[in-house]
C-alpha positions in Angstrom: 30.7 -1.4 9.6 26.7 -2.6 8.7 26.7 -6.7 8.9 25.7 -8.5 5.7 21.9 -8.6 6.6 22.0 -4.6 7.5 23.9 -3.8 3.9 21.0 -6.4 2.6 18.0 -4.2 4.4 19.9 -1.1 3.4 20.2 -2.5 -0.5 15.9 -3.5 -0.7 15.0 0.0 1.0 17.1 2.0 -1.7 15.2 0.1 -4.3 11.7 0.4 -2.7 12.1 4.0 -2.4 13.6 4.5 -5.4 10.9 2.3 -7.0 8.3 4.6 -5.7 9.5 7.8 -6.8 9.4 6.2 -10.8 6.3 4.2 -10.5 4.8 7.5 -8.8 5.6 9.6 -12.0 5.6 6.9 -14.5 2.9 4.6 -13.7 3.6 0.7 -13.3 3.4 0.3 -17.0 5.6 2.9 -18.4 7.8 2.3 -15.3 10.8 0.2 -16.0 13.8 -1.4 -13.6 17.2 0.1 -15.4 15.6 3.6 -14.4 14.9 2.0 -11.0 18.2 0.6 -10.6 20.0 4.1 -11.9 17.5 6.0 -9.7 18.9 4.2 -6.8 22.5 3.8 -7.6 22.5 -0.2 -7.6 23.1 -3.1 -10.3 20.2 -5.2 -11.6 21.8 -8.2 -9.9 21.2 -6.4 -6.5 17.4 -5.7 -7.9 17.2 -9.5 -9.2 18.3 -10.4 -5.6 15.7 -8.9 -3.7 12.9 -8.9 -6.3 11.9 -11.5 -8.9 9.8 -8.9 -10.7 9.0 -5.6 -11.7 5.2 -7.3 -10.6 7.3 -8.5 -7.1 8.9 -5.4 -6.7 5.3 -3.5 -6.9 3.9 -5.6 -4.7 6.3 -5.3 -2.1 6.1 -1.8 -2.6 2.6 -1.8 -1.7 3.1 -4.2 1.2 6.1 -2.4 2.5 3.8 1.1 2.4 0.7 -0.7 4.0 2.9 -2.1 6.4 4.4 1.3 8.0 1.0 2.8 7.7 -1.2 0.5 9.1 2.0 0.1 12.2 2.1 3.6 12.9 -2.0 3.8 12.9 -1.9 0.8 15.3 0.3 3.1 17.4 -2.6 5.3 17.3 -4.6 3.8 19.1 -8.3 4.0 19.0 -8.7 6.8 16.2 -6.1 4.2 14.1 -8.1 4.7 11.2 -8.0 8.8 11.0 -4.1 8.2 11.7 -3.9 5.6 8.6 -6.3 8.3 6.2 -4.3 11.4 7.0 -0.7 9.0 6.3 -2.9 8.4 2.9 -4.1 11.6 2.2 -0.3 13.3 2.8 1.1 11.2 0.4 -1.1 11.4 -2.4 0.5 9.6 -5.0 0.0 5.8 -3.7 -4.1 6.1 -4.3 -3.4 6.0 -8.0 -0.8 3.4 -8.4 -2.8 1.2 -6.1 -5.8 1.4 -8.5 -3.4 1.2 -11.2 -2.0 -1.9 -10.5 -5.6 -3.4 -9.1 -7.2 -3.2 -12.4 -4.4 -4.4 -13.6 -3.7 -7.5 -12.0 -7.8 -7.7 -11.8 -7.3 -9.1 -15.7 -4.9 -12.0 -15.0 -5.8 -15.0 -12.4 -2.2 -15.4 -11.1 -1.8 -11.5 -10.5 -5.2 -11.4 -8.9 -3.8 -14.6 -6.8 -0.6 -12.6 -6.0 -2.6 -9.3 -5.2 -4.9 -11.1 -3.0 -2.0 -13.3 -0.8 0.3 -10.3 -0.3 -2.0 -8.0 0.0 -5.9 -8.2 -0.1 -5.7 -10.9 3.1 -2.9 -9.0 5.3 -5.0 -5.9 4.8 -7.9 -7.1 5.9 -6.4 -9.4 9.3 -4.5 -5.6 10.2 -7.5 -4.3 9.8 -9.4 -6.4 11.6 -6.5 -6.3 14.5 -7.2 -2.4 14.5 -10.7 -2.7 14.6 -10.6 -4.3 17.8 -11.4 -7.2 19.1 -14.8 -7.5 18.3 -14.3 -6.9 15.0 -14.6 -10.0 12.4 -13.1 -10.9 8.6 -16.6 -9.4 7.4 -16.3 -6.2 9.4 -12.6 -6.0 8.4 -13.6 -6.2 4.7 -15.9 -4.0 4.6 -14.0 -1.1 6.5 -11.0 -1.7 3.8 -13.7 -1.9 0.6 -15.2 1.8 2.6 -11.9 3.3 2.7 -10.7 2.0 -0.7 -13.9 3.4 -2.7 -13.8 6.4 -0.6 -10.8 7.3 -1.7 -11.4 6.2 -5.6 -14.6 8.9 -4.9 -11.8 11.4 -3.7 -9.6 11.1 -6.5 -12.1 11.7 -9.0 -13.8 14.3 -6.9 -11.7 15.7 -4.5 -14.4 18.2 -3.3 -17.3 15.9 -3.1 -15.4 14.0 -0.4 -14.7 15.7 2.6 -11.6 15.1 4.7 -13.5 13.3 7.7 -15.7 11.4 5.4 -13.5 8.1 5.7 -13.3 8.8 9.4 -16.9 9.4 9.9 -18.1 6.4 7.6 -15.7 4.6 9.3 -16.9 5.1 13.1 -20.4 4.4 11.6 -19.4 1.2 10.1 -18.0 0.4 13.6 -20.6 1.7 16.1 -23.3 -0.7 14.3 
């Protein structure tokens, strides 16, 4: 029998996945929590208790999936990044509902606040973590604003951006 906090961590991973799958094919905005809830068998009370928001809920979404990523490229070792782009590029959905919700919370100061706290600034300190010790906060920007427009460029123009581009820029960025 799963203790309380395992039927808890159990309850909040139902509703991240399921939260995935809608926001994937419905977009943030069209996306709503009762098909959420009924896409992951649970009440909105159990929702409500893990998430404040549909806005919290998304963001911890995105945390959650940067999280696992950026763990299982540190387990990568060196070549992290290439590990982190393929993990990316396999699941190709996440590229548009991050830009989705970036230009979205980009128009509201407390969004852009809550974007930047549970996201924007944990990126960059993994990243900067992966880049090595050397690395700095400016470095560590940089290499997340490369791989982010990179991949903007790819989903615009899948064919003008080659599969090792990000890897490539990347080790250039690095090598300076």
């Amino acid at each position: 029998m799963p203790t309380q906090v395992e039927r808890r961590a159990q309850t909040r991973a139902k509703l991240l996945k399921a939260a995935g799958g809608v926001f994937a094919r419905r977009g943030y905005h069209e996306a709503t929590l009762d098909e959420i809830v009924a896409r992951a068998s649970l009440s909105k009370g159990a929702l409500y208790h893990h998430f404040a928001s549909k806005e919290d809920l998304f963001l911890a979404l995105l945390a959650d999936h940067l999280d696992r990523g950026l763990g299982e490229a540190a387990a990568a070792g060196p070549r992290a990044h290439e590990h982190f782009v393929a993990r990316l590029e396999r699941d190709p959905r996440w590229a548009p509902l991050f830009f989705e919700f970036v230009a979205w919370a980009g128009r509201d100061p407390k969004r852009r606040a809550a974007l930047r706290e549970r996201f924007i600034l944990p990126a960059r300190e993994r990243t900067r973590e992966l880049l090595g010790e050397d690395a700095d906060d400016e470095l560590a920007t940089a290499a997340n604003a490369l791989v982010n427009g990179l991949l903007l460029e790819r989903l615009f123009d899948p064919g003008g951006v080659p599969d090792d581009l990000v890897t490539r820029a990347l080790d250039a960025l690095v090598s300076r």
